[in-house]
FIDOFI-559221 format. One record per residue: x, y, z of N, C-alpha, C, O in turn; residue in three letters. Coordinates in nm, 2 decimals, padded with zeros to 4 digits. Layout:
atom n.X: X&n.Y: Y&n.Z: Z&ca.X: X&ca.Y: Y&ca.Z: Z&c.X: X&c.Y: Y&c.Z: Z&o.X: X&o.Y: Y&o.Z: Z&residuo: ALA
...
! end
This chain:
atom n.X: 03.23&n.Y: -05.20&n.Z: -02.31&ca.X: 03.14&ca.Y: -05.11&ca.Z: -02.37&c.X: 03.17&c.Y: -04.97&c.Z: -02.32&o.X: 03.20&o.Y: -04.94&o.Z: -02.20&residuo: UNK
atom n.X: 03.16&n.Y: -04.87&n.Z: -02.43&ca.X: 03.20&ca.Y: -04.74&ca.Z: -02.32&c.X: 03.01&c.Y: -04.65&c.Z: -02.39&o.X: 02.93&o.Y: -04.69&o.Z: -02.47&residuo: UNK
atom n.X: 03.01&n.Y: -04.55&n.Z: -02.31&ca.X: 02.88&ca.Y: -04.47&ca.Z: -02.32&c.X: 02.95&c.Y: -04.34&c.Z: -02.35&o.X: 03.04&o.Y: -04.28&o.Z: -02.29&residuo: UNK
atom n.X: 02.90&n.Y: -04.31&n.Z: -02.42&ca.X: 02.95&ca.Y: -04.15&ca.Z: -02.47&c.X: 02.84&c.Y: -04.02&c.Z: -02.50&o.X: 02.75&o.Y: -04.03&o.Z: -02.58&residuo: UNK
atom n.X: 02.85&n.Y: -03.95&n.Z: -02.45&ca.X: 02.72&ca.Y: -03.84&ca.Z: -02.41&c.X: 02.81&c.Y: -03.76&c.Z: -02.47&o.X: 02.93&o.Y: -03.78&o.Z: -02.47&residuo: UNK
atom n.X: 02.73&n.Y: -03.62&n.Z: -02.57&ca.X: 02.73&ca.Y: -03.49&ca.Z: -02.57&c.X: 02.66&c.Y: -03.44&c.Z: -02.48&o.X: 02.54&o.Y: -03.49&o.Z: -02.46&residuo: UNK
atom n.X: 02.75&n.Y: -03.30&n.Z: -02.37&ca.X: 02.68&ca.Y: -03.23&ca.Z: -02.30&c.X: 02.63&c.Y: -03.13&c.Z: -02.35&o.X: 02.57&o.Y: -03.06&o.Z: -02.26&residuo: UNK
atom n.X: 02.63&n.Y: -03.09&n.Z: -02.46&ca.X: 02.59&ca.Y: -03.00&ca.Z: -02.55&c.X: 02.40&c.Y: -03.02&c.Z: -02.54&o.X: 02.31&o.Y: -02.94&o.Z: -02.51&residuo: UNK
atom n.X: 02.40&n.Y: -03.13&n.Z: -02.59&ca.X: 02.29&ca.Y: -03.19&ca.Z: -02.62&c.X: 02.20&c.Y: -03.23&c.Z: -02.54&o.X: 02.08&o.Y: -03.24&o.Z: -02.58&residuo: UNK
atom n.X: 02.23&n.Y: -03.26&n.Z: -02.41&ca.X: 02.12&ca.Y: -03.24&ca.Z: -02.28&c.X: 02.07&c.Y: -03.13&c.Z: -02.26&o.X: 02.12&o.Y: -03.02&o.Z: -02.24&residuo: UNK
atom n.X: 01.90&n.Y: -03.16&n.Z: -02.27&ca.X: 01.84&ca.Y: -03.04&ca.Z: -02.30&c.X: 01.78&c.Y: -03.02&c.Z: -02.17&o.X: 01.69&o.Y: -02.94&o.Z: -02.17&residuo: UNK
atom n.X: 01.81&n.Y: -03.08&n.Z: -02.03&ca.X: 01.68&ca.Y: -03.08&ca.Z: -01.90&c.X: 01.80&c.Y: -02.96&c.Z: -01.87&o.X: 01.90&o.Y: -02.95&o.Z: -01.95&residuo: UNK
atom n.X: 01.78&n.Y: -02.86&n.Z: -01.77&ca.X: 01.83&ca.Y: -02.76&ca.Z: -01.71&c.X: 01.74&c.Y: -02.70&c.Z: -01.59&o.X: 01.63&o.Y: -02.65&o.Z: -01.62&residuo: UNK
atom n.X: 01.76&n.Y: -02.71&n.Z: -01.45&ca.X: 01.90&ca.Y: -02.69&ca.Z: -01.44&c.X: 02.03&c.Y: -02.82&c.Z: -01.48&o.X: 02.15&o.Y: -02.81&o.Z: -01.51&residuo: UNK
atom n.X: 01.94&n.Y: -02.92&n.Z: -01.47&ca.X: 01.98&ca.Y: -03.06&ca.Z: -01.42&c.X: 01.94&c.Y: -03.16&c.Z: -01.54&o.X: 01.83&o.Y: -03.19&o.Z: -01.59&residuo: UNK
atom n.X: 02.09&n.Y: -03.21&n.Z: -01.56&ca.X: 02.07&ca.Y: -03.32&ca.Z: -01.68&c.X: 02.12&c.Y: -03.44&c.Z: -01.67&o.X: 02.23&o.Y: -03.46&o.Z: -01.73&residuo: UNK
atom n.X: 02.06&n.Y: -03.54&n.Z: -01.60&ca.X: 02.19&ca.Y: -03.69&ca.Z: -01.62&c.X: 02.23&c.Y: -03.71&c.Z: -01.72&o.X: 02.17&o.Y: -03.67&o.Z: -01.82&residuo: UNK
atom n.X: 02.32&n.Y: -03.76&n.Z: -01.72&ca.X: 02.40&ca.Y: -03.74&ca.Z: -01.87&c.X: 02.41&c.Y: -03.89&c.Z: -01.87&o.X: 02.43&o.Y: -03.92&o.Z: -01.99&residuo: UNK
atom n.X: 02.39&n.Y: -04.05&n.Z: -01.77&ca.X: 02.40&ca.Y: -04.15&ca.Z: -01.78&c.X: 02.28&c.Y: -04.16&c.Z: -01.72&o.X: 02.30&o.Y: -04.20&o.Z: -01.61&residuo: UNK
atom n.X: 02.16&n.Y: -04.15&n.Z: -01.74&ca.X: 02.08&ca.Y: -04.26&ca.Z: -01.69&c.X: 02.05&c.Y: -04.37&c.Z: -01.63&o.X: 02.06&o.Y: -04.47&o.Z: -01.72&residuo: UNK
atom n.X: 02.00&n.Y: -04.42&n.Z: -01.50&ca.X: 02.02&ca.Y: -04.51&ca.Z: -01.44&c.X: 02.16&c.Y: -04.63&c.Z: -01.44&o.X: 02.15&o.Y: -04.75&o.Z: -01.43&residuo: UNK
atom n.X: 02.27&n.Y: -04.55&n.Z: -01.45&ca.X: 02.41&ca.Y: -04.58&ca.Z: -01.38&c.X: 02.46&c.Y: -04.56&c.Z: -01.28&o.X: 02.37&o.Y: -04.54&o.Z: -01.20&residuo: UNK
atom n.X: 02.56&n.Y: -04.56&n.Z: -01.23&ca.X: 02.64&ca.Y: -04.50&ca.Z: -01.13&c.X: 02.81&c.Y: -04.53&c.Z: -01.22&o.X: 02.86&o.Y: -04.60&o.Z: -01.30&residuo: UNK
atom n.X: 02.82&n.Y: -04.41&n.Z: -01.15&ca.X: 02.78&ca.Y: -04.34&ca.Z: -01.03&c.X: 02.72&c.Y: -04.19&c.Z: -01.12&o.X: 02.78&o.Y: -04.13&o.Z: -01.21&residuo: UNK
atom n.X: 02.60&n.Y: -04.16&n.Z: -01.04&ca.X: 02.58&ca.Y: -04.03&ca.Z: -01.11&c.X: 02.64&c.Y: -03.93&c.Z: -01.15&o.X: 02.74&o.Y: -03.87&o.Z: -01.10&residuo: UNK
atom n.X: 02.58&n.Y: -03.90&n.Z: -01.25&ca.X: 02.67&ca.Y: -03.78&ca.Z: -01.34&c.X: 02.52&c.Y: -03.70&c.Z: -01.35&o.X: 02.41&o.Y: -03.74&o.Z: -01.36&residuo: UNK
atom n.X: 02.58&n.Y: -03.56&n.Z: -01.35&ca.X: 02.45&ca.Y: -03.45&ca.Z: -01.38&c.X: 02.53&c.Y: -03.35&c.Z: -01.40&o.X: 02.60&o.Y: -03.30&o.Z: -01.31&residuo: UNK
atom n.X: 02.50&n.Y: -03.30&n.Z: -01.52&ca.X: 02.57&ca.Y: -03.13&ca.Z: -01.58&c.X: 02.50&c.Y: -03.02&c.Z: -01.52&o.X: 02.39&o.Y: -03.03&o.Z: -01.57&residuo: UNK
atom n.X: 02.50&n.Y: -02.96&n.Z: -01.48&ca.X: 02.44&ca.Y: -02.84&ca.Z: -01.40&c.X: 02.45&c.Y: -02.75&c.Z: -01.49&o.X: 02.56&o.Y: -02.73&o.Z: -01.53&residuo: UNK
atom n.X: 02.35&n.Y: -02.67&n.Z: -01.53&ca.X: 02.32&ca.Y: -02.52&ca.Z: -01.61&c.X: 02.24&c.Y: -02.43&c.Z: -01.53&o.X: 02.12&o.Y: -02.42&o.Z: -01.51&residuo: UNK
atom n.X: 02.36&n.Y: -02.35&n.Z: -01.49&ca.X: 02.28&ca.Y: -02.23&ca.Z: -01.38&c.X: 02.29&c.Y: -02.07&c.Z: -01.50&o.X: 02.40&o.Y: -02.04&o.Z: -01.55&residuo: UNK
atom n.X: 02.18&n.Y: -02.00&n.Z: -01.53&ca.X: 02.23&ca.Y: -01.81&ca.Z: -01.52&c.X: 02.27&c.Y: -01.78&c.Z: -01.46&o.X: 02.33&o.Y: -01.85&o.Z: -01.39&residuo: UNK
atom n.X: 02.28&n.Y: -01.65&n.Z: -01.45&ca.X: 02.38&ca.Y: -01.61&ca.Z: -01.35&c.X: 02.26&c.Y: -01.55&c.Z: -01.23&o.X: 02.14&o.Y: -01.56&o.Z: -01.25&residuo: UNK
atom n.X: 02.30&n.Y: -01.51&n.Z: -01.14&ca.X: 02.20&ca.Y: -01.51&ca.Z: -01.06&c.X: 02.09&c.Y: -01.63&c.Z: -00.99&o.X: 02.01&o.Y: -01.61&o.Z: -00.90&residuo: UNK
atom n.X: 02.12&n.Y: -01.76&n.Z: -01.07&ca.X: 02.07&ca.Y: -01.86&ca.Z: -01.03&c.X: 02.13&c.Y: -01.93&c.Z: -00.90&o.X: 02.25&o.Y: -01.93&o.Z: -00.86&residuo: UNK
atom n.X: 02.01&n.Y: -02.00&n.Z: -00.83&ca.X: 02.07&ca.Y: -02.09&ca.Z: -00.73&c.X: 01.98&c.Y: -02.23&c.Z: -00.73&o.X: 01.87&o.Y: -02.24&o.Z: -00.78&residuo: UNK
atom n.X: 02.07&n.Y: -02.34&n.Z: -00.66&ca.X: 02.00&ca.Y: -02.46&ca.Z: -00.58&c.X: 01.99&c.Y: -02.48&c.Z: -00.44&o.X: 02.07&o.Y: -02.49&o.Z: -00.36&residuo: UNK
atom n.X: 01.86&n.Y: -02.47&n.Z: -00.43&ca.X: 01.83&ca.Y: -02.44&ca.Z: -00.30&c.X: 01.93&c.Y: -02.53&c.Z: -00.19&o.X: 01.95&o.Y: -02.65&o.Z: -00.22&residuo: UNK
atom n.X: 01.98&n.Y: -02.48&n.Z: -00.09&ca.X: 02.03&ca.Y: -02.60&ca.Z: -00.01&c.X: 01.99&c.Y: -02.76&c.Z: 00.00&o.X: 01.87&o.Y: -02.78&o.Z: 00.02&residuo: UNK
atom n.X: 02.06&n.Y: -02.86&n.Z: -00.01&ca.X: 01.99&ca.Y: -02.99&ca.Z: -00.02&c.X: 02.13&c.Y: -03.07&c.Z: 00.03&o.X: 02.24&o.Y: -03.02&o.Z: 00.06&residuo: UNK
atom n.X: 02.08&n.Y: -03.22&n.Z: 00.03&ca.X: 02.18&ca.Y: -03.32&ca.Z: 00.03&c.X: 02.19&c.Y: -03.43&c.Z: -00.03&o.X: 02.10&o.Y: -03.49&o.Z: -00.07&residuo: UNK
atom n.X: 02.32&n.Y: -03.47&n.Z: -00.03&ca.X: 02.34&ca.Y: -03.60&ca.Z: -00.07&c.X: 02.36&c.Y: -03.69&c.Z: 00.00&o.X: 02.45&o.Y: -03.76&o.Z: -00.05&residuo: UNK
atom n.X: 02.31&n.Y: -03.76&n.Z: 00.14&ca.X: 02.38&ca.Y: -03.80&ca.Z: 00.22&c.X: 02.43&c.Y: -03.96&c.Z: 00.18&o.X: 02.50&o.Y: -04.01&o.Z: 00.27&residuo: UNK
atom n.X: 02.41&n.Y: -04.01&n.Z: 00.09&ca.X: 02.48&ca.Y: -04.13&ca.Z: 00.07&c.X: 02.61&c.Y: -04.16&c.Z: -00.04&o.X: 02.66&o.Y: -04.27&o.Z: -00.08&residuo: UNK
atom n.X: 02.65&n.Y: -03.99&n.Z: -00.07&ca.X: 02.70&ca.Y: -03.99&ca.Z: -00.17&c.X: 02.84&c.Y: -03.88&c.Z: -00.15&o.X: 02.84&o.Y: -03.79&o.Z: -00.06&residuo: UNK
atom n.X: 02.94&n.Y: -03.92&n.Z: -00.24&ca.X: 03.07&ca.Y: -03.83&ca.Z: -00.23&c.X: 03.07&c.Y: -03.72&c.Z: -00.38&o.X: 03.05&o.Y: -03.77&o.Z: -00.49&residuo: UNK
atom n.X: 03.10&n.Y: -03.59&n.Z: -00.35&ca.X: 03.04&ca.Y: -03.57&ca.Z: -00.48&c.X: 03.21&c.Y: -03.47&c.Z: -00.55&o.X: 03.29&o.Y: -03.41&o.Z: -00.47&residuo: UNK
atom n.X: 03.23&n.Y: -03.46&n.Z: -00.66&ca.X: 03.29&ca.Y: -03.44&ca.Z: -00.74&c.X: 03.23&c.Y: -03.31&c.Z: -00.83&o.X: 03.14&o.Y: -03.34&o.Z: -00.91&residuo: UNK
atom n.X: 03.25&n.Y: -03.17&n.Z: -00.82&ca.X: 03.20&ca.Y: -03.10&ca.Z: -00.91&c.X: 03.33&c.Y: -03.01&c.Z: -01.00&o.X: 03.41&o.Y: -02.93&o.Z: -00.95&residuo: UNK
atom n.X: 03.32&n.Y: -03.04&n.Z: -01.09&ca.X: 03.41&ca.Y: -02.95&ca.Z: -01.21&c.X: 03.34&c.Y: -02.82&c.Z: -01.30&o.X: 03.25&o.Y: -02.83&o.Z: -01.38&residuo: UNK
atom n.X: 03.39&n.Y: -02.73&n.Z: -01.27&ca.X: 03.34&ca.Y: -02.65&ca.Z: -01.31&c.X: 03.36&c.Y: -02.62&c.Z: -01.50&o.X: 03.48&o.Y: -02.62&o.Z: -01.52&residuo: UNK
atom n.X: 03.29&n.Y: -02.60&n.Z: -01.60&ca.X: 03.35&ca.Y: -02.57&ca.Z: -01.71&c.X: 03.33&c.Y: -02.42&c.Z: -01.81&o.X: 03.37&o.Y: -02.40&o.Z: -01.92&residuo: UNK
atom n.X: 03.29&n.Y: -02.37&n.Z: -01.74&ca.X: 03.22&ca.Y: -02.26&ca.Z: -01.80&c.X: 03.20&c.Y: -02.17&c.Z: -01.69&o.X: 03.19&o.Y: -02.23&o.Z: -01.59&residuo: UNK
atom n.X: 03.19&n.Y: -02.05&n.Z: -01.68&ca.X: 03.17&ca.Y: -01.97&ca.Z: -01.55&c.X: 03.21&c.Y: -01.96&c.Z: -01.42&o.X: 03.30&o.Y: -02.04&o.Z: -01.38&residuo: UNK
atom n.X: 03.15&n.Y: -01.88&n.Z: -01.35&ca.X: 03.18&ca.Y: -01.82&ca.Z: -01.23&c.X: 03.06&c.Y: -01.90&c.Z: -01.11&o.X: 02.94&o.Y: -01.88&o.Z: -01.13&residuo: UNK
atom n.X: 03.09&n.Y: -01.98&n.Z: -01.01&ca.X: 02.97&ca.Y: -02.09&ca.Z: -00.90&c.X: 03.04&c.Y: -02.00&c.Z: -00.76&o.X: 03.15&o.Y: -01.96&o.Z: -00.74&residuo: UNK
atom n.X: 02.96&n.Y: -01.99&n.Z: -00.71&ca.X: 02.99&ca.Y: -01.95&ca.Z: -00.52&c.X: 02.92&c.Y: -02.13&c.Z: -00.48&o.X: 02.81&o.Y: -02.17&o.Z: -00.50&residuo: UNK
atom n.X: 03.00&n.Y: -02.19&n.Z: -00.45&ca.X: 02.97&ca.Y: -02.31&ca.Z: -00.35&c.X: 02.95&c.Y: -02.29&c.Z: -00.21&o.X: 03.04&o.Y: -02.27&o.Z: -00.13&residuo: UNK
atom n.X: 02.84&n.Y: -02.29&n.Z: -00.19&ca.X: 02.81&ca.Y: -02.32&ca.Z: -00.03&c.X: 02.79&c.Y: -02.46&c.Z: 00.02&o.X: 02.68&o.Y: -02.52&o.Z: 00.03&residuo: UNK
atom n.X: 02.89&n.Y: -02.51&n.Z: 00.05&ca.X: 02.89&ca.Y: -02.65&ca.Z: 00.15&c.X: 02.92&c.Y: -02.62&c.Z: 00.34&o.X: 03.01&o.Y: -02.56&o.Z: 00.40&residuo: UNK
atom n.X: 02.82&n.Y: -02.68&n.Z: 00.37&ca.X: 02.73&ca.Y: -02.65&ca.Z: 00.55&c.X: 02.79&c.Y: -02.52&c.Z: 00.56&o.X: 02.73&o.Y: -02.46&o.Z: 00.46&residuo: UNK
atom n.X: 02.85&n.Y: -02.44&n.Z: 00.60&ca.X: 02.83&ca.Y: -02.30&ca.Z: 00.63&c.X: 02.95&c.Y: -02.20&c.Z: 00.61&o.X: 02.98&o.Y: -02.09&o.Z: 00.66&residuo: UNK
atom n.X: 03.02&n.Y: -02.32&n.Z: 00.50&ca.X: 03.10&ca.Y: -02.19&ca.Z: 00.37&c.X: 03.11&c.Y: -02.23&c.Z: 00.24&o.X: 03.08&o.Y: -02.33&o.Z: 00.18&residuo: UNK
atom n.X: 03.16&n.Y: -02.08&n.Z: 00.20&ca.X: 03.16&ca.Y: -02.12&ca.Z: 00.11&c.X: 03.25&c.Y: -02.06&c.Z: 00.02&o.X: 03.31&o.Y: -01.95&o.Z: 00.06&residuo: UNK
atom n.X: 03.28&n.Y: -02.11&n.Z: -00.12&ca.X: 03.37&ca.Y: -02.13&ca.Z: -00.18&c.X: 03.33&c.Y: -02.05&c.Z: -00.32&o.X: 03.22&o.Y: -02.04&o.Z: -00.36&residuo: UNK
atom n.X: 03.48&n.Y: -01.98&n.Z: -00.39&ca.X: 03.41&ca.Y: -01.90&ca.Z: -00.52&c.X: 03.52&c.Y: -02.02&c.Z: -00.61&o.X: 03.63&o.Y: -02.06&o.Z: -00.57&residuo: UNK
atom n.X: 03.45&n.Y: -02.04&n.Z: -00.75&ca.X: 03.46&ca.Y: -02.15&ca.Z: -00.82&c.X: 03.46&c.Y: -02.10&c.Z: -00.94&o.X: 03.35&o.Y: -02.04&o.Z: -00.96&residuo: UNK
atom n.X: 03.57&n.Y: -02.11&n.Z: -01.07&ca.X: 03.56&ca.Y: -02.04&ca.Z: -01.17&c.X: 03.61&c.Y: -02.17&c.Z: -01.28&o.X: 03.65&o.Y: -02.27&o.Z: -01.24&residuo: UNK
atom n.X: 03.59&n.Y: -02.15&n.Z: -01.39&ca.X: 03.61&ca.Y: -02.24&ca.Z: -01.51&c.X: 03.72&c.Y: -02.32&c.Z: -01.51&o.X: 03.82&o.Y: -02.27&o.Z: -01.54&residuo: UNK
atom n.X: 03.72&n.Y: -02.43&n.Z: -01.47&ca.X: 03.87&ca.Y: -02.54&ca.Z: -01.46&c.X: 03.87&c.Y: -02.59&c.Z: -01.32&o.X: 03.92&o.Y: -02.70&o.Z: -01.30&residuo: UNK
atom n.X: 03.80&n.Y: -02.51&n.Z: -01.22&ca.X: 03.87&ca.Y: -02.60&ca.Z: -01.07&c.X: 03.74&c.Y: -02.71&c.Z: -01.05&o.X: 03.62&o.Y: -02.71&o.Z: -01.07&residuo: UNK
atom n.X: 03.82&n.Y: -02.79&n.Z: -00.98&ca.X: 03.72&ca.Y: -02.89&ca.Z: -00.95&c.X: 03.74&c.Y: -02.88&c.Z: -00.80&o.X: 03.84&o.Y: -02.82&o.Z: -00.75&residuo: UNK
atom n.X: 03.64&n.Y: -02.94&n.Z: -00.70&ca.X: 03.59&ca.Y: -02.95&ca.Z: -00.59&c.X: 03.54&c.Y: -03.10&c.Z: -00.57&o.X: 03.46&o.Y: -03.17&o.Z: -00.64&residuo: UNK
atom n.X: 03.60&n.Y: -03.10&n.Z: -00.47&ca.X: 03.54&ca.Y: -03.26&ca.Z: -00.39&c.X: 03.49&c.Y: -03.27&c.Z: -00.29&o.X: 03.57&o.Y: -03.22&o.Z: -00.21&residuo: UNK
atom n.X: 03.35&n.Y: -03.32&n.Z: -00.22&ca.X: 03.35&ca.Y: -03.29&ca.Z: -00.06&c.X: 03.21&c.Y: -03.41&c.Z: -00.09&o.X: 03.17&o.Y: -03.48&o.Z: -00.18&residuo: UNK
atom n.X: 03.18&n.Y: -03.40&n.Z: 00.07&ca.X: 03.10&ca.Y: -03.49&ca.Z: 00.13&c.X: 02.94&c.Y: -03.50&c.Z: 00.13&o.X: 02.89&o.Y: -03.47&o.Z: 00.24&residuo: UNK
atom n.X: 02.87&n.Y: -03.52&n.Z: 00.06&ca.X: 02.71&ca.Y: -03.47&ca.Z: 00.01&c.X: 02.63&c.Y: -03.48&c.Z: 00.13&o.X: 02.51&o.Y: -03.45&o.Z: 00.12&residuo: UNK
atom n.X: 02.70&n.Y: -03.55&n.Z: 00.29&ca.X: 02.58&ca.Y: -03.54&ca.Z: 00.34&c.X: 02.60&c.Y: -03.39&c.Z: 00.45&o.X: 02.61&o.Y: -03.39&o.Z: 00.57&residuo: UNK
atom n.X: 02.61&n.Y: -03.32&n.Z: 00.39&ca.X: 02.58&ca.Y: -03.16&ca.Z: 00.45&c.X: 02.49&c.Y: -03.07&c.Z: 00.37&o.X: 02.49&o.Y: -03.09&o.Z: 00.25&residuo: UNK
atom n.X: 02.41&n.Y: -02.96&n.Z: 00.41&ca.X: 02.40&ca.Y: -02.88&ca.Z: 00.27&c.X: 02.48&c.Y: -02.81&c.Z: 00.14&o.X: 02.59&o.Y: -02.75&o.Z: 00.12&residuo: UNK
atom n.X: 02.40&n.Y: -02.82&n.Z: 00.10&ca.X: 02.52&ca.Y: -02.79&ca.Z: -00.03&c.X: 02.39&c.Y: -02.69&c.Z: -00.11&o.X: 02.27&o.Y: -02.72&o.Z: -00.12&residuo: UNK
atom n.X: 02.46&n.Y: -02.59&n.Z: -00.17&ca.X: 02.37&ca.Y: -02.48&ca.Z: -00.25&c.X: 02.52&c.Y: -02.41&c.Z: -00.35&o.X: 02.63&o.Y: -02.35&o.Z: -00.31&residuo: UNK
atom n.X: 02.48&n.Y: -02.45&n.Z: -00.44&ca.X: 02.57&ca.Y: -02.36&ca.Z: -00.57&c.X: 02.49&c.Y: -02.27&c.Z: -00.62&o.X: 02.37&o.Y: -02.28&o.Z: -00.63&residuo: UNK
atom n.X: 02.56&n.Y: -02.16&n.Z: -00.66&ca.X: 02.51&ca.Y: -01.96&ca.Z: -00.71&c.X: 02.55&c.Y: -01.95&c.Z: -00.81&o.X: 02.67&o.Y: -01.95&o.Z: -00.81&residuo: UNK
atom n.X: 02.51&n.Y: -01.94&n.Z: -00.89&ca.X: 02.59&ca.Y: -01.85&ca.Z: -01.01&c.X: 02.62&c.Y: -01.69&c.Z: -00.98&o.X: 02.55&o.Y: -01.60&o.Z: -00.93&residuo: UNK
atom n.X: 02.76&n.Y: -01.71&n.Z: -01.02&ca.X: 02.81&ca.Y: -01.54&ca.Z: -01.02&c.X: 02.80&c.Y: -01.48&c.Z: -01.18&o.X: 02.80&o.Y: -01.37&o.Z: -01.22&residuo: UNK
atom n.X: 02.78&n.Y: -01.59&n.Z: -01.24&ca.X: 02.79&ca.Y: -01.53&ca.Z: -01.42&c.X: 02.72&c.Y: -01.70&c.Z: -01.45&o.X: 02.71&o.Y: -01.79&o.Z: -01.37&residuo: UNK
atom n.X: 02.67&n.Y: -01.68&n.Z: -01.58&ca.X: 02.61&ca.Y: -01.81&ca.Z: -01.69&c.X: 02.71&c.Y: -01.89&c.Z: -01.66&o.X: 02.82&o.Y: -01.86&o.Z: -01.67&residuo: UNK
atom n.X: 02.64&n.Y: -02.04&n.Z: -01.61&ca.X: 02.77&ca.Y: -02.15&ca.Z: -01.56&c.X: 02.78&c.Y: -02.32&c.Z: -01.59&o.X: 02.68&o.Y: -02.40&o.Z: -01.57&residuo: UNK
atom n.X: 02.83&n.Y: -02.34&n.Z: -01.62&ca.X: 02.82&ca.Y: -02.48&ca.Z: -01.66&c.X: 02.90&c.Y: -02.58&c.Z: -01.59&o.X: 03.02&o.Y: -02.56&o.Z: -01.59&residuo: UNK
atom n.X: 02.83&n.Y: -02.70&n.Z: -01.52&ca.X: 02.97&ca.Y: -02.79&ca.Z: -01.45&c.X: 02.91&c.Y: -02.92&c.Z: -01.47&o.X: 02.79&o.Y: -02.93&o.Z: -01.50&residuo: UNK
atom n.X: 02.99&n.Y: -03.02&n.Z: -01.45&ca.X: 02.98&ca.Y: -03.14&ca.Z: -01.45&c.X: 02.99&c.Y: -03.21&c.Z: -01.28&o.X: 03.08&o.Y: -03.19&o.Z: -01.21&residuo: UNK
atom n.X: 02.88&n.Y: -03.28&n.Z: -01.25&ca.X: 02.88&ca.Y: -03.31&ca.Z: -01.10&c.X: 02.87&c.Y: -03.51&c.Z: -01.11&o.X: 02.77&o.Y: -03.56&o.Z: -01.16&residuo: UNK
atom n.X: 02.96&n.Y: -03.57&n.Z: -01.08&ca.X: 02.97&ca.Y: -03.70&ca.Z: -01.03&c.X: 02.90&c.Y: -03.72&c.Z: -00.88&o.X: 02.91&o.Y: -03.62&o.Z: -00.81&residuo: UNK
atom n.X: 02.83&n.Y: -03.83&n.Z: -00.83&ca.X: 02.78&ca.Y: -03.80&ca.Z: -00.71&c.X: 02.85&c.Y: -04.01&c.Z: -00.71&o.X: 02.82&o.Y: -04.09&o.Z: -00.80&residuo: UNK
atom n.X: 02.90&n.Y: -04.03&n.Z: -00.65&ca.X: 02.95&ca.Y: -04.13&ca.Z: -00.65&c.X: 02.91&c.Y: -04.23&c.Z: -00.47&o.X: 02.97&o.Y: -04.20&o.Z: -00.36&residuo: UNK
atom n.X: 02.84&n.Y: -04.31&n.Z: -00.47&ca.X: 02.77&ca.Y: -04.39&ca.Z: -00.39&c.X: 02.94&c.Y: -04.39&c.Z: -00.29&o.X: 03.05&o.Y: -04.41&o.Z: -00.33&residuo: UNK
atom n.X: 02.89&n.Y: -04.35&n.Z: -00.12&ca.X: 02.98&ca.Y: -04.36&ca.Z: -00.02&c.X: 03.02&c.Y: -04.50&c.Z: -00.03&o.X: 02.94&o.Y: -04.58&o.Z: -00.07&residuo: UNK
atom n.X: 03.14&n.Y: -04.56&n.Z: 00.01&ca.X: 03.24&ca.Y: -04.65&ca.Z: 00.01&c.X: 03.25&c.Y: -04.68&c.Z: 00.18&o.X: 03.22&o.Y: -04.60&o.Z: 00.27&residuo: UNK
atom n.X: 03.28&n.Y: -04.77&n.Z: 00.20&ca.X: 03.29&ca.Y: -04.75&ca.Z: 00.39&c.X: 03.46&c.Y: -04.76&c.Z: 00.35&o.X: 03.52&o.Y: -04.81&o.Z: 00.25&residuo: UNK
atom n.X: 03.53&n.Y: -04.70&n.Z: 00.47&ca.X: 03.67&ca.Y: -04.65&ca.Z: 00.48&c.X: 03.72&c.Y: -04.77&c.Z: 00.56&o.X: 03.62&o.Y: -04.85&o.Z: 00.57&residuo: UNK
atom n.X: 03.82&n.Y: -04.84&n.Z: 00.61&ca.X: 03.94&ca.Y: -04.92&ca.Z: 00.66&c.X: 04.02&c.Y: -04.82&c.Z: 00.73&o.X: 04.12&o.Y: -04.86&o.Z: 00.78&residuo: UNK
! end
């Protein structure tokens, strides 16, 4: 079976699961510009953010990163993490349940 979402069409904002009660989470992020998420965490999770639309300042624990249309980012959700918009922004965030390492 495959599941196929328009992201178009998710109407929650900032924050839209795009698969409901799946994994590994998916959530489209719609920030303005000037918008932020307050610092938070993921701590059981690895997270994947692709940006597709605009300008994000990523702050993960105590840097951060400027993020424009096409780059993707990978890191570790149990730190804080707060994304900014520098301009109207749109991304796609995977939050994928921690794996234990070998």
């Amino acid at each position: 079976m495959v599941d196929v979402q328009s992201l178009s069409e998710l109407e929650a904002t900032p924050h839209a699961v795009v698969f409901p009660s799946v994994e590994p989470k998916t959530v489209r992020l719609d920030l303005t510009a000037g918008e932020s998420v307050p610092p938070h965490e993921h701590p059981d999770r690895e997270i994947v953010l692709y940006i597709l639309e605009g300008q994000l300042d990523l702050t993960v624990a105590e840097e951060t990163y400027e993020l424009t249309a096409g780059d993707v980012a990978r890191f570790d959700g149990a730190q804080d993490i707060s994304p900014t918009a520098i301009e109207d922004s749109r991304a796609l965030l995977v939050l994928a349940k921690r794996c234990d390492r070998d």
